[in-house]
C-alpha positions in Angstrom: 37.6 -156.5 33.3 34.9 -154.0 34.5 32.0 -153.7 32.2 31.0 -149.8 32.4 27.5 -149.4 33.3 25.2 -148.9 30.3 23.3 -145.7 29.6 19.5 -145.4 28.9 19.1 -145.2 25.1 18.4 -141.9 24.9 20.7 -140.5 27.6 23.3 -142.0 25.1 21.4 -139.9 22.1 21.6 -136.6 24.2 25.1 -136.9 25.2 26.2 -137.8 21.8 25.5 -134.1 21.0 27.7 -131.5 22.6 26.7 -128.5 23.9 27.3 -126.2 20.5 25.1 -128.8 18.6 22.2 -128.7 20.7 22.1 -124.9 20.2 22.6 -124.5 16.4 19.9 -127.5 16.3 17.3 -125.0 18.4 18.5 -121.8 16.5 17.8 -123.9 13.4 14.3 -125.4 14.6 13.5 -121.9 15.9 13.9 -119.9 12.8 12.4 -122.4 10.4 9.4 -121.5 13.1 9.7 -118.5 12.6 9.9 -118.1 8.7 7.1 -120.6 8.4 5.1 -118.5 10.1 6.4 -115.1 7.7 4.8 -117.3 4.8 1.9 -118.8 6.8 0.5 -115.4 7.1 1.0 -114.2 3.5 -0.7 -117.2 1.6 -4.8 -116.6 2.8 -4.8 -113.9 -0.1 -4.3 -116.8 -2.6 -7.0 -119.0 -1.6 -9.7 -116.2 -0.6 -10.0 -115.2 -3.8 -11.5 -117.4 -5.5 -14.6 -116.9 -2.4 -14.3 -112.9 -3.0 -15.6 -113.5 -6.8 -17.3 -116.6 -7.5 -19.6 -117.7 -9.9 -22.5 -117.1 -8.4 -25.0 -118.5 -10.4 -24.0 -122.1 -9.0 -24.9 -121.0 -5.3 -28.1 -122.1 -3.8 -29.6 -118.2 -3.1 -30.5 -117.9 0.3 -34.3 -116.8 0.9 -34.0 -113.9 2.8 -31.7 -111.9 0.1 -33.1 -109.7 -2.2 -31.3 -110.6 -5.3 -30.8 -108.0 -8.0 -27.8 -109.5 -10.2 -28.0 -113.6 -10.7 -24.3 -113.9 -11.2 -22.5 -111.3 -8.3 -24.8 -111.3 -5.9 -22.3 -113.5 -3.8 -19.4 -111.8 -4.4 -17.5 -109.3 -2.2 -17.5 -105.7 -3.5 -15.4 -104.2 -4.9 -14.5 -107.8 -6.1 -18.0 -108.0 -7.7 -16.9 -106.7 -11.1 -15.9 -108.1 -14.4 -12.3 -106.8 -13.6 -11.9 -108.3 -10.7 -8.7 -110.0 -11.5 -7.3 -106.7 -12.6 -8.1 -105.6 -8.7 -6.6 -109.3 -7.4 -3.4 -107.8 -9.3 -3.5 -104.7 -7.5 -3.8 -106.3 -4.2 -1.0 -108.8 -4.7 1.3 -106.3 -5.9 0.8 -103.8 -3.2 2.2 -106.2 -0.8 5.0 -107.5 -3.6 6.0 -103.8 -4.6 6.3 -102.7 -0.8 8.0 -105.9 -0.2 10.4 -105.3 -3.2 11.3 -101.5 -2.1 11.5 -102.5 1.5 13.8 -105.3 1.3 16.6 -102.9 0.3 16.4 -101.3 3.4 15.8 -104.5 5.7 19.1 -105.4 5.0 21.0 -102.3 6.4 18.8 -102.0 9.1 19.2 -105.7 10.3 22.7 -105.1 10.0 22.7 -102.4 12.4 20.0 -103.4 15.4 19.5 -106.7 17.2 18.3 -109.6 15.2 16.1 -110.5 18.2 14.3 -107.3 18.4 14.1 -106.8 15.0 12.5 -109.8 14.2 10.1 -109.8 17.4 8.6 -106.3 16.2 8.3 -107.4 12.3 6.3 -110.3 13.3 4.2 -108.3 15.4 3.7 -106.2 13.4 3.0 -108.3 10.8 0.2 -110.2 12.5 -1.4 -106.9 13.2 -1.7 -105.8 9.7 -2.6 -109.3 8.9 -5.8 -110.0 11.2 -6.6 -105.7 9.9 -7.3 -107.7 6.3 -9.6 -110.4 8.3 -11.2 -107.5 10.2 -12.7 -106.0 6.8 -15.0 -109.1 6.8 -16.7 -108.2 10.0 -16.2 -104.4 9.7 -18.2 -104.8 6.5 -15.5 -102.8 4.8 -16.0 -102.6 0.6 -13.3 -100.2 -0.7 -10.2 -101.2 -2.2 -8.4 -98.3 -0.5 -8.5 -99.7 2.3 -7.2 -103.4 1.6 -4.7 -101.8 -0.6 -3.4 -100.0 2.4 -3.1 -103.4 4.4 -1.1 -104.9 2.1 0.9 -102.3 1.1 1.5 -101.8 5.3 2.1 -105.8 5.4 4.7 -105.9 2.7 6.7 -103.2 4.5 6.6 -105.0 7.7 7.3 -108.9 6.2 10.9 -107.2 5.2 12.3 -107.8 8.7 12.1 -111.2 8.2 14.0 -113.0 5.5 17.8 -110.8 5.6 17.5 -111.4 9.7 16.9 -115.0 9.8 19.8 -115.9 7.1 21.9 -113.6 9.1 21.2 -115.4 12.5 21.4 -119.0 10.5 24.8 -117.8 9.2 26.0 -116.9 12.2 26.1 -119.9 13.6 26.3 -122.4 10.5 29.7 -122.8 8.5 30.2 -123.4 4.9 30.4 -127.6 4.8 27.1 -128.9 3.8 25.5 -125.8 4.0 23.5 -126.5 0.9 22.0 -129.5 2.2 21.0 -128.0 5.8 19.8 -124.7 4.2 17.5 -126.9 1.2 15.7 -128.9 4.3 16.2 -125.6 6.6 14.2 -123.6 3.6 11.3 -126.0 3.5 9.8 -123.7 6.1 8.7 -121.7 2.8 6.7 -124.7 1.4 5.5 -125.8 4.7 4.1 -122.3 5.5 2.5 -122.1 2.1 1.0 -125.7 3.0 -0.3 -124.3 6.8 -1.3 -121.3 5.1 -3.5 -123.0 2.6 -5.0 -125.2 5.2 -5.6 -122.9 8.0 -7.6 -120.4 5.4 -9.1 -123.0 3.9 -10.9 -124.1 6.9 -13.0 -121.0 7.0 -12.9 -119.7 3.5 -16.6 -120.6 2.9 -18.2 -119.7 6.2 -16.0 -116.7 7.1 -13.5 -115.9 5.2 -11.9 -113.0 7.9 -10.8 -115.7 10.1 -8.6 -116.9 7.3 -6.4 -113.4 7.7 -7.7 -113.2 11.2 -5.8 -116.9 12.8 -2.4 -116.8 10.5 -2.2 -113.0 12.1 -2.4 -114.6 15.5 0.1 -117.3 14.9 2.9 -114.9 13.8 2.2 -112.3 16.1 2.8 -115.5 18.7 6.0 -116.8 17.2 7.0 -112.8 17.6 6.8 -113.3 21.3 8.8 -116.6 21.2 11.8 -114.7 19.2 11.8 -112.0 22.0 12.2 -115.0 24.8 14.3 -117.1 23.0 16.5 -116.2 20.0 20.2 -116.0 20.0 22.1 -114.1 17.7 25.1 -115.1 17.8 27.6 -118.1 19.6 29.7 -116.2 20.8 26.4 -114.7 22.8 25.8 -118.3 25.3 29.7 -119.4 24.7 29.4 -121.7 22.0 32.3 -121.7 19.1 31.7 -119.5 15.8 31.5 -122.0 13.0 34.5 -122.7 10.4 35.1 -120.9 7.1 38.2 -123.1 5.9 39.5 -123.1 2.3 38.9 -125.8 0.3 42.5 -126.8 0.8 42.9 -126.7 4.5 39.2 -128.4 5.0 40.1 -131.5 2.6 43.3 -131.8 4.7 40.7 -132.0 7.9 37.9 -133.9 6.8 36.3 -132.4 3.7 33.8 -129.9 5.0 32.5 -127.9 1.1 34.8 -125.1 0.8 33.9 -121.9 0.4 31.3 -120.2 -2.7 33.7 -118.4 -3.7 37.5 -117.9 -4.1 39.5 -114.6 -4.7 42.5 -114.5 -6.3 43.6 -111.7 -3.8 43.3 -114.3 -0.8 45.8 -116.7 -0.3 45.0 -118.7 2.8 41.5 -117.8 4.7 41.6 -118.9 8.0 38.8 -119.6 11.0 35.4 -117.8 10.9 36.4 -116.2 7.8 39.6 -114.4 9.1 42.0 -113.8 6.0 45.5 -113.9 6.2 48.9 -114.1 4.1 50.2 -116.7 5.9 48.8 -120.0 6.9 47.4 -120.7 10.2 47.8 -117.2 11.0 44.2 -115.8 12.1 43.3 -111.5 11.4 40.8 -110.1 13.7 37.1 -109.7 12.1 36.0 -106.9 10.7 32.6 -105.4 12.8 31.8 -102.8 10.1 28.4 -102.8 8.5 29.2 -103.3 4.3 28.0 -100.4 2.1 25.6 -101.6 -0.6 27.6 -100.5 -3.4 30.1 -103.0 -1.8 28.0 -105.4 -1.5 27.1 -105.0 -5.1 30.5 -105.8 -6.0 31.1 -109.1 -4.4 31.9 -111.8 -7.7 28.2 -113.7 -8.4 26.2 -111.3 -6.6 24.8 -109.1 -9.4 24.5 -111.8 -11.5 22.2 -114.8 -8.8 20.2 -111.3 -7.9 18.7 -111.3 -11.2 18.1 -114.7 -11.6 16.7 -114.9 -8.9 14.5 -112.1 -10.2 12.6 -113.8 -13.1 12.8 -116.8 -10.7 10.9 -115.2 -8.0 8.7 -114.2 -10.6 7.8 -118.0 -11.5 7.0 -118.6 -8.1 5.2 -116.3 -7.1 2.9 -116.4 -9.9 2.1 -119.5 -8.5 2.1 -118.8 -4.9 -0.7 -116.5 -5.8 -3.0 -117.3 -8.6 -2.5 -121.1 -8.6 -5.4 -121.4 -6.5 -7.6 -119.6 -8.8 -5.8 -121.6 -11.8 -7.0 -124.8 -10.9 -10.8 -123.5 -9.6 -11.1 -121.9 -13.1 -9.4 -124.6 -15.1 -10.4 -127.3 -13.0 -13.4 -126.3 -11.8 -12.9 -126.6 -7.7 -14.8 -125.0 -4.9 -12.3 -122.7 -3.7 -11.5 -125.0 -0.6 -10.4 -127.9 -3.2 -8.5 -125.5 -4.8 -6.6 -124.4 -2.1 -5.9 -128.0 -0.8 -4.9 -129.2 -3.9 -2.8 -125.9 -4.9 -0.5 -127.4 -1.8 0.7 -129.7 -3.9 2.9 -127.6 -5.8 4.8 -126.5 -2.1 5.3 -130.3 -1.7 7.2 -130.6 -4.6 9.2 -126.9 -3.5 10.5 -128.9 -0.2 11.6 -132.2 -2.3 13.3 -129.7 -5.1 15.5 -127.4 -2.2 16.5 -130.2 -0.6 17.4 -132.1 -4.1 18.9 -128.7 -5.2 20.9 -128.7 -1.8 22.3 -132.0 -2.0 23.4 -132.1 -5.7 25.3 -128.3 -5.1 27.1 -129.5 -2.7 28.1 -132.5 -4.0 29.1 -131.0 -7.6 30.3 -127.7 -6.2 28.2 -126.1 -8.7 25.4 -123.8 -7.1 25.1 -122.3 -10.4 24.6 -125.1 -12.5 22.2 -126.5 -10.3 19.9 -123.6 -10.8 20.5 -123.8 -14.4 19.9 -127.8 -15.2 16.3 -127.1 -12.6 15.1 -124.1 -14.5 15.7 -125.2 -17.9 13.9 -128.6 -17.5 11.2 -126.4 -15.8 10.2 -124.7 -18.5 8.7 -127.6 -20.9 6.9 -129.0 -17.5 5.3 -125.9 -17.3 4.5 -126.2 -20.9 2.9 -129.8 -20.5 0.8 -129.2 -16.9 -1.1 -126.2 -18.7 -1.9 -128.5 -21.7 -2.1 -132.2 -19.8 -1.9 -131.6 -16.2 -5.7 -131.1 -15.5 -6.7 -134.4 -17.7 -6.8 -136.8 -14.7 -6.5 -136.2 -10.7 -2.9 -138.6 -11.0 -2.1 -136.2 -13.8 -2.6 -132.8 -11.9 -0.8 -134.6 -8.8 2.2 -135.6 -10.4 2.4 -132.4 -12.5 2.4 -129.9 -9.4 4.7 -132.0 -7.4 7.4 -132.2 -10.5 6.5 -128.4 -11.4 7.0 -127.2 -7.9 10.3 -128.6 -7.0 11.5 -127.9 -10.6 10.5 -124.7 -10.1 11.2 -124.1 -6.4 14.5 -125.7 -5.8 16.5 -122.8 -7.9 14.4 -119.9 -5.8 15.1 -122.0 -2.5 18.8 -122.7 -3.3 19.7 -118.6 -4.0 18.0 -117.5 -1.6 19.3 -119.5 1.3 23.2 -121.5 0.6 24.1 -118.7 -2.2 23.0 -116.1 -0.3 24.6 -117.3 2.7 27.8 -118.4 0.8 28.0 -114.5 -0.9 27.5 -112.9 2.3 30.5 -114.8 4.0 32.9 -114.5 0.3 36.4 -114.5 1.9 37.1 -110.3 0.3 34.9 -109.4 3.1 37.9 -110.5 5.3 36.0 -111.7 8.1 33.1 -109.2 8.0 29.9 -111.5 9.0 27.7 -108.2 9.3 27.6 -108.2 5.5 25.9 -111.0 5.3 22.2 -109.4 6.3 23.0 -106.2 3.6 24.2 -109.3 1.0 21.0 -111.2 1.5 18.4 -108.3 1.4 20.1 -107.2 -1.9 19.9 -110.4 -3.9 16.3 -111.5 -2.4 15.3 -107.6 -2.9 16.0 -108.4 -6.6 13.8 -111.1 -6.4 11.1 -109.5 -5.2 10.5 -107.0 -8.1 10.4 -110.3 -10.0 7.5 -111.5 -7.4 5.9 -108.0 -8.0 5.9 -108.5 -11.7 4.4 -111.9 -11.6 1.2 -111.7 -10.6 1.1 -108.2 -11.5 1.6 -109.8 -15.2 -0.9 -112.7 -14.8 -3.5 -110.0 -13.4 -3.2 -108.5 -17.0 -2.6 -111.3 -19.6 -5.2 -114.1 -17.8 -8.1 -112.4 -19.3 -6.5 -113.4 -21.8 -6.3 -116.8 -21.3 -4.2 -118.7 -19.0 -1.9 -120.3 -22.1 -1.0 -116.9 -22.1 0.3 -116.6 -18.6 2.0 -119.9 -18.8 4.2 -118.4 -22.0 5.2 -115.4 -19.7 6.3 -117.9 -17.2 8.5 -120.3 -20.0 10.2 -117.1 -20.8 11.2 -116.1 -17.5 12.3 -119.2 -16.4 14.6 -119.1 -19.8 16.0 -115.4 -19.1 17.0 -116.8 -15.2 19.3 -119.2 -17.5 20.6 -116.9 -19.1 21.8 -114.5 -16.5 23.6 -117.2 -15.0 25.5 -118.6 -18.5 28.6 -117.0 -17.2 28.9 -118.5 -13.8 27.9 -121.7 -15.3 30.9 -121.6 -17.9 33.1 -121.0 -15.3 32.2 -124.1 -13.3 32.1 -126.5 -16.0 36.0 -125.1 -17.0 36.6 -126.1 -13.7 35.1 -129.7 -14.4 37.0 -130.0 -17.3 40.3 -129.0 -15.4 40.9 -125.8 -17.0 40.2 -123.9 -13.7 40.5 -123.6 -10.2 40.3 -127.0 -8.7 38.2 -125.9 -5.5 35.1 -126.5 -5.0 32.1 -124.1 -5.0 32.9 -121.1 -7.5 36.2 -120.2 -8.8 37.3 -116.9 -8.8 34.6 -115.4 -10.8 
């Protein structure tokens, strides 16, 4: 017998892949790029303020200033005063508020123009108002105004980013395993936090503009990528759309997850979310954008949106004034504090990919969230009493607090979102999934507005204070999902629809 001739190793690996794999693979590669560098640009805030007001009594005075106040002579006005973290507040939430308000529009206007030109001009855009914060530091510029402007420019633009990559990722990802491949896909929030951190942190002592000025460059770069290279859609380079089978036909097939969510109305969905009354019979999609009211009323949306609200405001909290936490608590120079502050988006990628992997497996997005957040809240409890005791201590305690905290924000956000946006009423429509995502992560983000705007006004306070405030929204995200979490466990127990992911809610 003829032996075949062997392949190289890895012309074996490459033709092991077909052709539609090796594009969702550089969709999936390019718009973690791309996201990483939506939060790469938004983190210098976090670790610059703690250089805009230090303590300046413990910096060696230079000789050649003439010193008139001992302990703000080093700060940055307007940042020089005793409410400074009254002002941090103001910034933060100029960007959060705009960011909040914004997000409901994103949605219907990503919808409604191409994802590739969308995105290209948002991150553009978005590096320009960035670098215009780092520019204040050579321009010499003191007045709030000003930075409030920024921000509140910068949280408009940093819309166009989250509804139009879950779109383009739902395009051409189906429903099996999306939880795992969204929780590692979602990492790109962590790992821009992480870049973020670093990259200001490298010149947050000498000059702190570059640390706006070099995240503004990177982003505006990746915008140029997305105009050469992103697809849209499959159907766009002739690869196949992916497969939205019920949980019926897809055990039959290989047991690909079913979909989020069933309705009672449906009785046998059918290829890229088709619905029809007979089986194997597949109804043309529907191209019309969704109206938000009709979004509002797909099963699970309302109730995930504010979750993901007092969520969002957990995590943001942190993504903001964690930095200055440990300088103040832990007494770091502001570099330390940011490195060590990266900790916490260490444990955010272990807890989405953890709260991937266990929602797919169980079928129970809902639950997921709820077991995380409720063990969340007495961690958060123990690292503000114990977590600053020993450097092992803080490690472990941000890594367990980040993912616990993280892997419920990371899960809605991405798999839910995604799952909501395809639910089988929508009969097909896939351009619901952009108004479906900016709605629930829209939600969020007036929880991510009310954060730090909360921790800018109880932290004077002291920070047990703050850490209360965040126990209690973690406990009220429980709450708001009590109802989809009864559902699943009647469908543990038998009493419901056997299918996995939600029942008909």
């Amino acid at each position: 017998m003829k032996m075949k001739s062997s392949l190289a190793p890895g012309i074996r690996l490459i033709t092991n892949f077909s052709r539609d794999s090796w594009y969702r693979g550089f969709i999936l590669i390019l718009t973690f790029l791309f996201y990483t560098a939506y939060h790469l640009s938004r983190k210098p805030i976090s670790i610059v303020k703690s250089e805009l007001h230090r303590n300046c009594s413990n910096v060696i005075q230079p000789k050649d200033i003439n010193i008139t106040n001992n302990v703000t002579w080093c700060d940055w006005p307007p940042f020089d005063q005793d409410n400074y973290q009254t002002l941090f507040g103001v910034l933060d939430n100029c960007f959060l508020v705009a960011y909040a308000i914004g997000m409901f529009f994103s949605g219907i206007f990503g919808e409604r123009l191409p994802l590739r030109y969308y995105l290209s001009i948002g991150m553009l855009m978005s590096g320009l108002f960035t670098c215009l914060f780092g520019l204040g530091f050579y321009w010499n510029i003191h007045s709030l105004g000003y930075y409030a402007f920024v921000q509140v420019m910068n949280g408009l633009v940093q819309t166009t980013g989250w509804p139009a990559v879950v779109a383009c990722v739902g395009n051409w990802f189906g429903k099996g395993k999306r939880g795992f491949i969204m929780g590692v896909w979602n990492s790109h929030t962590s790992v821009g936090n992480i870049l973020g951190s670093l990259i200001a942190g490298v010149f947050v002592s000498t000059a702190w503009g570059l640390s706006f000025i070099v995240p503004g460059i990177i982003i505006a770069c990746t915008g140029i990528l997305c105009f050469f290279f992103l697809v849209e859609k499959p159907e766009d380079v002739n690869c196949s759309s992916p497969q939205h089978h019920s949980g019926q036909e897809r055990s039959q097939e290989g047991g690909e997850t079913a979909p989020l969510l069933r309705d009672s109305s449906i009785v046998h969905p059918s290829i890229n979310g088709a619905v029809s009354t007979e089986p194997d019979v597949i109804v043309e999609e529907h191209s019309e954008a969704i109206s938000f009211l009709g979004a509002l009323r797909i099963p699970g949306v309302v109730e995930f949106s504010l979750c993901l609200l007092f969520a969002k405001l957990v995590s943001y909290t942190f993504l903001y004034w964690l930095p200055l936490y440990i300088s103040n608590v832990a007494h770091f120079e502001a570099k330390e504090a940011g490195d060590m502050s990266t900790l916490f988006d260490v444990g955010g990628i272990l807890g989405g990919i953890l709260a991937g992997l266990v929602s797919d497996y169980t079928g129970g997005r809902a639950s997921t969230c709820c077991v995380m957040l409720v063990v969340a809240a007495p961690m958060l409890f123990l690292y503000n009493n114990i977590g600053q005791r020993s450097l092992g201590t803080t490690i472990g305690m941000l890594l367990l607090c980040g993912a616990l905290v993280n892997g419920p924000y990371a899960l809605i956000t991405t798999a839910v979102s995604a799952d909501l946006g395809t639910h089988e009423s929508l009969k097909g429509n896939a351009r619901a999934l952009s108004t479906v995502t900016a709605i629930i992560d829209g939600t969020g983000s007036i929880g991510a507005a009310l954060g730090p705007l909360l921790a800018g006004v109880i932290s004077p306070t002291g920070w047990n204070n703050v850490f209360y405030m965040l126990i209690s929204a973690d406990v009220l995200a429980c709450l708001f999902l009590s109802r989809l979490v009864y559902k699943e466990a009647q469908r543990w127990c038998g009493c419901g629809p056997r299918a996995r992911g939600f029942n008909e809610l």
